[in-house]
VOGU-3710 file (C-alpha; in Angstrom, 3 decimals, decimal comma):
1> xxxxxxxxxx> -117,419/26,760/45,151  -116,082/30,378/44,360  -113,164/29,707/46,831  -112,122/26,349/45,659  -112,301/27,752/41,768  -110,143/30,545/43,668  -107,755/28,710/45,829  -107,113/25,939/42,392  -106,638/29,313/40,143  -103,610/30,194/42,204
11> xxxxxxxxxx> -102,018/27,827/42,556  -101,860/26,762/39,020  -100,899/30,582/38,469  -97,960/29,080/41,399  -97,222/26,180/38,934  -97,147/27,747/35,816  -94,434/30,779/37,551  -92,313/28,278/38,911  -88,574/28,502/37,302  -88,347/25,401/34,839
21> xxxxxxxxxx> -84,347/26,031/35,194  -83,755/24,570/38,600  -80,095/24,098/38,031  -77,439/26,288/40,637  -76,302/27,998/38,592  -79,979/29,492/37,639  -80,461/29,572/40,922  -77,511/32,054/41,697  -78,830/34,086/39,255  -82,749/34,437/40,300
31> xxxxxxxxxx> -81,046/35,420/44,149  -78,833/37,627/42,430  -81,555/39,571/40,807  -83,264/39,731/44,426  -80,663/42,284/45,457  -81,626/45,036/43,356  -78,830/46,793/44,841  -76,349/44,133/43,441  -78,365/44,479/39,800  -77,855/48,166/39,417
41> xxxxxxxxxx> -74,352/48,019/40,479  -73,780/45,042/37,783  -75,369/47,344/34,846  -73,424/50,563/35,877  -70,496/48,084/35,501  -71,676/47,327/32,073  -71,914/50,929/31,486  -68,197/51,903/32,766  -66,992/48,560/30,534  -68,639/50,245/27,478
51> xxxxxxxxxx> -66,744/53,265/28,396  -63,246/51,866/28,855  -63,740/49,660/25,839  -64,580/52,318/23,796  -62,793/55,071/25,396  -61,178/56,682/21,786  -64,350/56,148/20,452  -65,505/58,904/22,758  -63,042/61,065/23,467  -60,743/61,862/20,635
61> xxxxxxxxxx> -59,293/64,493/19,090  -59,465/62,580/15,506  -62,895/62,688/13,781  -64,520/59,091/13,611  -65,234/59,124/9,944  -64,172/62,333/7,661  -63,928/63,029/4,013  -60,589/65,122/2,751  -59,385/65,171/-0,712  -61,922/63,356/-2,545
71> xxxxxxxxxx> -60,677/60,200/0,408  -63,222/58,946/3,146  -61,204/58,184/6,129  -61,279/56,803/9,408  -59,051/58,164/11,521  -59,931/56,521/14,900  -60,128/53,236/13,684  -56,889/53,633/11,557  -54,786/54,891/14,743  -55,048/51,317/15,686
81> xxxxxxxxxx> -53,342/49,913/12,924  -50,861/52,289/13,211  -50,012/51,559/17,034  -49,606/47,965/15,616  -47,293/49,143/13,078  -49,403/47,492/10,292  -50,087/51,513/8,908  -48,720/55,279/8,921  -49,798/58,648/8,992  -49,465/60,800/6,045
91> xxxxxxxxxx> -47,025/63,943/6,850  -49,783/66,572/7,141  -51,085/64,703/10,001  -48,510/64,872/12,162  -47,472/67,951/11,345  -51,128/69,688/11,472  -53,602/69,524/14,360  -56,835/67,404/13,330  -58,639/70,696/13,629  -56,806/72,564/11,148
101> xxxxxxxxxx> -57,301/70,606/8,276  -60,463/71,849/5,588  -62,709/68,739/5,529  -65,378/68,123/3,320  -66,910/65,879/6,188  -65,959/65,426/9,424  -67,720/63,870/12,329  -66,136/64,006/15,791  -66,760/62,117/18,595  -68,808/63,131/21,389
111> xxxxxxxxxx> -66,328/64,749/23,609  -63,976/66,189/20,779  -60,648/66,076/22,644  -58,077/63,433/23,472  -56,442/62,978/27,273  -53,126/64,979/25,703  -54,759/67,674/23,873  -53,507/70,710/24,822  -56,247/73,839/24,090  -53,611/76,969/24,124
121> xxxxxxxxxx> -56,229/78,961/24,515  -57,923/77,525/28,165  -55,213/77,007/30,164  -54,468/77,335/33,588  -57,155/75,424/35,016  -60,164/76,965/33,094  -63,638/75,790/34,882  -66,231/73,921/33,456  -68,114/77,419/33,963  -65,874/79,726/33,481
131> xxxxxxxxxx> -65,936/81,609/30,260  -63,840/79,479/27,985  -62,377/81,216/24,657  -62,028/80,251/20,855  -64,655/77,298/21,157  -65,306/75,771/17,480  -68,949/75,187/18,709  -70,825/74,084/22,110  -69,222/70,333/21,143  -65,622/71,680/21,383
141> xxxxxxxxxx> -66,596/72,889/25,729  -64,540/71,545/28,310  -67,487/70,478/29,967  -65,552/69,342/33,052  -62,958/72,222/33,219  -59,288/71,626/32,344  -56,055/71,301/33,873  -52,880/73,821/33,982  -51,662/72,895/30,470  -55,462/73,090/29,187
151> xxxxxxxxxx> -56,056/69,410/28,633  -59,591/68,778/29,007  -60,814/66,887/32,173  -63,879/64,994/30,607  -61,277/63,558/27,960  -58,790/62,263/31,182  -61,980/61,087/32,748  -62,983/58,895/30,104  -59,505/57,631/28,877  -59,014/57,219/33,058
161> xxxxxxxxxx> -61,659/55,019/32,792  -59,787/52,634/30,858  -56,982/52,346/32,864  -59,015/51,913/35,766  -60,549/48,477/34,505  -57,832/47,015/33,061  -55,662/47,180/36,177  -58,953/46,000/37,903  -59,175/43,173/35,822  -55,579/42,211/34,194
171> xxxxxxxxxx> -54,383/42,027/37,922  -56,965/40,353/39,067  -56,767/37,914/36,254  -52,837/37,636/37,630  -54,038/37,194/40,804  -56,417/34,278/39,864  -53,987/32,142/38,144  -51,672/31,914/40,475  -54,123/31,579/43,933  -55,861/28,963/41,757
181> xxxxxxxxxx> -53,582/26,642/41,188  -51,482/27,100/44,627  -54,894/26,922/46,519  -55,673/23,890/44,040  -52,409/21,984/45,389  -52,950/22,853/49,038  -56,572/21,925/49,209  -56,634/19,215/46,828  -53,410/16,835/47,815  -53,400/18,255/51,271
191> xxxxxxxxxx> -50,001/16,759/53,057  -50,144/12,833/52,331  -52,070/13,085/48,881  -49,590/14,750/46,075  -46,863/11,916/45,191  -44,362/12,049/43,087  -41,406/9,674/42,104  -37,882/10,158/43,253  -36,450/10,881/39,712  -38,879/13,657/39,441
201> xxxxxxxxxx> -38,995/15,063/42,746  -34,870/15,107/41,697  -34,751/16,150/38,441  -37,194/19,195/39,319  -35,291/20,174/42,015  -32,402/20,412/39,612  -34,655/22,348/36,986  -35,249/24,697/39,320  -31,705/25,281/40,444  -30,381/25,516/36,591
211> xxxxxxxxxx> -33,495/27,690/35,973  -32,502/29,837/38,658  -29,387/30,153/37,304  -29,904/30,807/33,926  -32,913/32,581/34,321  -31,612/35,072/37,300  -27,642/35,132/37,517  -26,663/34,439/34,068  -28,810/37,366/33,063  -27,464/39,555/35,977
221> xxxxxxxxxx> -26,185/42,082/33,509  -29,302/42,256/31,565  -31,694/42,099/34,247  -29,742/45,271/35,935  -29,691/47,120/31,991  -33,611/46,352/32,311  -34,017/48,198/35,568  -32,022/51,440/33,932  -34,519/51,064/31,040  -37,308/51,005/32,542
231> xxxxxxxxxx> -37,662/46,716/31,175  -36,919/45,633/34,949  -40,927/43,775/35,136  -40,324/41,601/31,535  -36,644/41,155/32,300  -37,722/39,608/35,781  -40,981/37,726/33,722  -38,966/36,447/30,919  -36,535/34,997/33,959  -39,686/33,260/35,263
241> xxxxxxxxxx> -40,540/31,651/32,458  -36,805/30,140/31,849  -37,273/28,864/35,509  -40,778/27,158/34,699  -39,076/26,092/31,171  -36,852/24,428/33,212  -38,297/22,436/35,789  -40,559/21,531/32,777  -37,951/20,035/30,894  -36,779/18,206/33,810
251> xxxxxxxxxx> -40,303/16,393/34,541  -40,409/15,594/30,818  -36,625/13,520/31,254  -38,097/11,824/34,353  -40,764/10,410/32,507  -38,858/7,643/31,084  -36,203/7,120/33,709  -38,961/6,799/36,504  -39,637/3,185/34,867  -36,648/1,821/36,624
261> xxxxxxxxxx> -37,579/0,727/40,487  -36,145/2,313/42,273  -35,924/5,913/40,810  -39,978/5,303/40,371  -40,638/4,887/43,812  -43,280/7,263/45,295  -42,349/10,067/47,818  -44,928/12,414/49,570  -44,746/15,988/49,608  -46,931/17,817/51,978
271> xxxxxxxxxx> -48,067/20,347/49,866  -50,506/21,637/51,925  -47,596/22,658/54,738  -45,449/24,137/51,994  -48,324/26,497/50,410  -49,510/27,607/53,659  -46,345/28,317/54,787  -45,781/30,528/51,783  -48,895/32,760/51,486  -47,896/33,209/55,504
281> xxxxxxxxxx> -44,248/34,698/54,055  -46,246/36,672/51,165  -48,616/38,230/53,953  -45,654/39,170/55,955  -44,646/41,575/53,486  -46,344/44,829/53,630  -48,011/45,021/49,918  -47,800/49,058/49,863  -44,340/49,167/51,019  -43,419/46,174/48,291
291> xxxxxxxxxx> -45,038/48,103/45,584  -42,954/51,005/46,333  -39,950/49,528/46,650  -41,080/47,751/42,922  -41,869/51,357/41,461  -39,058/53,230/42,386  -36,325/50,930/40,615  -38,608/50,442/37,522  -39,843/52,739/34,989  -42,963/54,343/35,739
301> xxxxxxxxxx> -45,599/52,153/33,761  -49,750/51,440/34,311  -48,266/47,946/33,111  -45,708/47,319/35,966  -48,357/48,117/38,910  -51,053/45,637/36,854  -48,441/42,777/37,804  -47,194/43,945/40,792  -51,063/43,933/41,985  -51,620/41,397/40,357
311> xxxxxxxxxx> -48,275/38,998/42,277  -49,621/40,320/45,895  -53,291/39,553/45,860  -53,252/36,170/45,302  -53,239/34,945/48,466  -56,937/35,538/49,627  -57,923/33,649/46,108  -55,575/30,689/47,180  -56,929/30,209/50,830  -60,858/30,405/49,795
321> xxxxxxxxxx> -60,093/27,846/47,154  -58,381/25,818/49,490  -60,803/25,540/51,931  -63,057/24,952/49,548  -61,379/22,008/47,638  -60,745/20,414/51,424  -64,820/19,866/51,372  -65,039/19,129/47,497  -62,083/16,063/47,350  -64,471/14,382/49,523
331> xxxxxxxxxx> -67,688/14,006/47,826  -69,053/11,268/45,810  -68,286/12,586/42,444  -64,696/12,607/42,916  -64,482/9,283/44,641  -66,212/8,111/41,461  -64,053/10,081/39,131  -61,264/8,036/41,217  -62,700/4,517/40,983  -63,264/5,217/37,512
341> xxxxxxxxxx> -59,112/5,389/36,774  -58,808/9,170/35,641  -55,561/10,892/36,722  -55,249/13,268/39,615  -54,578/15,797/37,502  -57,494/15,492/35,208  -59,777/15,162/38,194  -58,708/18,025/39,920  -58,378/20,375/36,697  -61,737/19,034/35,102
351> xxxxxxxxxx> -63,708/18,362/37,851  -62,817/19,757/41,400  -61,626/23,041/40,553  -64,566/24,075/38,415  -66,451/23,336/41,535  -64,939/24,887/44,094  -64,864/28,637/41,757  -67,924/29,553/44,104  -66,061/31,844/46,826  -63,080/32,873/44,131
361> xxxxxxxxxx> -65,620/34,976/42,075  -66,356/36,952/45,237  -62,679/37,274/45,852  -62,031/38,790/42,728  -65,049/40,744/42,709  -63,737/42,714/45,904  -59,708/42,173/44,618  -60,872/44,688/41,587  -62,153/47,380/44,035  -59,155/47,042/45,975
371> xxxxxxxxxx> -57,089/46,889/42,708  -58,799/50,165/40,935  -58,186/52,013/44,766  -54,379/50,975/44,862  -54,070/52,212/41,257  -55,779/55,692/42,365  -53,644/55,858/45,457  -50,303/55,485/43,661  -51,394/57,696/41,032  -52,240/60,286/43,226
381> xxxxxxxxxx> -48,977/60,354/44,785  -47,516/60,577/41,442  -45,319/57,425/41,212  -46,051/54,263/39,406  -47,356/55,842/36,021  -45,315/58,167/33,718  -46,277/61,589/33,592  -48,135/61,479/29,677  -50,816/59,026/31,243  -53,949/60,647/32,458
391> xxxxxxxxxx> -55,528/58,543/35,373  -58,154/59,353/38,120  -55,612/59,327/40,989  -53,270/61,345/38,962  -55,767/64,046/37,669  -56,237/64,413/41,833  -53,216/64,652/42,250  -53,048/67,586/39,776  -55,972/69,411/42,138  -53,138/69,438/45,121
401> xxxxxxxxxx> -51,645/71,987/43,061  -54,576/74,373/42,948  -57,557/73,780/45,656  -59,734/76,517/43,649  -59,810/73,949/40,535  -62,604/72,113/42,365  -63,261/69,701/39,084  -60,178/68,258/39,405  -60,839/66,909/42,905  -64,751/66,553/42,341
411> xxxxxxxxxx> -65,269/64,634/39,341  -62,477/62,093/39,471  -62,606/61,225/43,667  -66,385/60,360/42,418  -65,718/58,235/39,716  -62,805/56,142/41,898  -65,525/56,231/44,613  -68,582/55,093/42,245  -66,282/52,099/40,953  -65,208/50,781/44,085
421> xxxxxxxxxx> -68,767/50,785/45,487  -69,552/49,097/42,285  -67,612/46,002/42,444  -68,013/45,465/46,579  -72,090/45,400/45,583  -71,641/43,180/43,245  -69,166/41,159/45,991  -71,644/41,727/48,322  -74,349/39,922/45,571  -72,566/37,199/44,914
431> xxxxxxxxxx> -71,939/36,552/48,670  -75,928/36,488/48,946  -76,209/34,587/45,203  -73,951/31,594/45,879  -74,616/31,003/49,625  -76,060/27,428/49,566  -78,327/28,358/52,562  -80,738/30,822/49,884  -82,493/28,979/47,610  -84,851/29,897/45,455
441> x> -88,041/27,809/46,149
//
């Protein structure tokens, strides 16, 4: 009797822990949390976001809320508004360091330096333990050494930070777009699926020839006046868009005109040939060797390697989202979706492409590693970035000069090497999370 009041205890104990939530998506999650490897890596990401996001908040050589004259200001917060040109600095700041001036109040933040602040008085790569003169107070140590013109490391580091993520992520984001909707049109249509009528399939051949024009050798002269300003990346992106513009505006004049017979006669493109065929041309070029050739005719810019990333790493993203689409346009949703009279285009956008996002958020999960180490490796060879931006790779580079400065090498190589092992964990989680084979019973 003891047992069976024993054996019935647990397993309503079973019951009662068993996941109400028995959706996929809840399911990814409760396998993601298995890997606690994956979970620790996901909340030092969370920590390193914090950082980037509020990266002046906690390194800056303006004090975060200070009284002066009788006037509570907020410098940080108002250097914002003056970067957007909605505000200006009064005289005395510009002309004065923010340490000079006699507050009434002043807090600073944490690490009370900026990634440009030059201490006079610690140059020429002072140590983090090295005796380190004129110091305010303990707040105003280089905790992490500084560099040859006595900008403080810690400051780089965090501001670094920054950089780091958004290249991560705004070229990955770049990178998404366009392997999503090029692996969309391969996997989707395939080669005897995607049909469109004659006046179209005309009309937006001629866009793109007229765009091509107008976009690239009309604007010859300003496209080479961008490349000796250092404008060459949105010279060559506003050219893209009058390309687009224009094979838009052709499929909007062949809506009407396809009404007559035959211009409205179907023709198939094989779109799966044609995509394939490309990412095969894209993969042919080396990426390393096309980012140089990128840099060295552009100005250097953290802005111009984001998009330059972000154009070459779209290829994995389109061939895992083609495969996967080749499965998905063949289940029973979409042949109902089908039967049901919706347009091609609203079932692939609304209902097979949501679905077949599994193996993309891996893909970009490992693309930002590979991203954050491309950044670090152009940075440390001192091209792609200007020379007033302080990133990992370039504060390494910095450490060729001097081996003694040992923080220069040290602190940054860990940081790029923390990340990077960061975002292939969580890869490696997600890989684990979303294959169908796990389930959490």
């Amino acid at each position: 009797m003891l047992f069976r009041k024993k054996t019935e205890s647990a397993i309503a104990q079973q019951i009662q822990d068993r996941p109400t939530d028995r959706s996929y998506w809840a399911n990814v999650r409760r396998q993601f949390a298995k890997n606690r490897l994956a979970v620790w890596a996901l909340r030092f990401f969370w920590a390193i976001l914090f950082i980037a996001v509020f990266a002046d908040f906690i390194a800056n050589e303006k004090p975060l809320v200070c009284r002066l004259d009788g006037q509570t200001m907020f410098p940080v917060v108002r250097q914002y508004a003056v970067k957007l040109g909605l505000a200006s600095w009064n005289e005395r700041f510009v002309t004065q360091s923010w340490t000079e001036h006699k507050y009434d109040f002043a807090l600073f933040p944490p690490i009370p330096y900026s990634s440009t602040t030059i201490d006079k008085y610690n140059r020429n790569f002072t140590g983090p333990f090295d005796e380190q003169r004129k110091l305010r107070s303990p707040q105003w140590r280089h905790w992490m050494g500084t560099d040859e013109l006595g900008r403080d490391v810690a400051a780089g580091m965090v501001h670094g930070t920054r950089i780091a993520v958004s290249v991560g992520v705004i070229a990955m984001s770049i990178a998404s777009v366009i392997g999503i909707l090029m692996g969309a049109l391969a996997g989707y249509f395939g080669d005897n699926r995607l049909k469109v009528s004659r006046i179209r399939l005309l009309l937006s051949f001629l866009g793109l020839l007229a765009g091509i024009f107008y976009g690239f050798i009309a604007r010859s002269f300003a496209i080479s006046q961008g490349v000796q300003e250092g404008k060459a990346v949105w010279q060559l992106a506003l050219g893209i868009l009058i390309v687009i513009a224009s094979i838009a505006l052709g499929n909007l004049l062949a809506t009407p005109l396809r009404r007559v017979p035959i211009l409205g006669k179907k023709v198939n493109i094989a779109a799966d040939i044609l995509v394939m065929r490309f990412i095969e041309v894209v993969n042919s070029i080396p990426g390393l060797l096309l980012i140089l050739s990128i840099v060295a005719i552009t100005k250097p810019s953290v802005f111009n390697i984001m998009v330059i990333i972000g154009f070459i790493s779209w290829t994995g993203i389109a061939r895992f989202i083609r495969a996967e689409l080749l499965r998905v346009r063949n289940l029973e949703f979409i042949e109902a979706a089908q039967a049901m009279g919706f347009s091609e285009m609203r079932i692939l956008f609304r209902h097979a492409i949501p679905n077949a996002l599994t193996p993309v958020l891996i893909a970009i999960a490992f693309g930002v590693a590979s991203a954050i180490l491309t950044e670090a490796f152009l940075s440390f060879l001192g091209i792609g970035v200007s020379a007033e931006e302080v990133t990992w790779g370039a504060l390494l580079n910095l450490a060729r000069t001097k081996f003694q400065a040992w923080w220069l090498a040290i602190f940054p190589g860990f940081a790029t090497f923390i990340t990077v092992t960061i975002f292939n964990l969580i890869g490696e989680g997600l890989t684990d999370a979303l294959d169908p084979r796990l389930k959490t019973q």
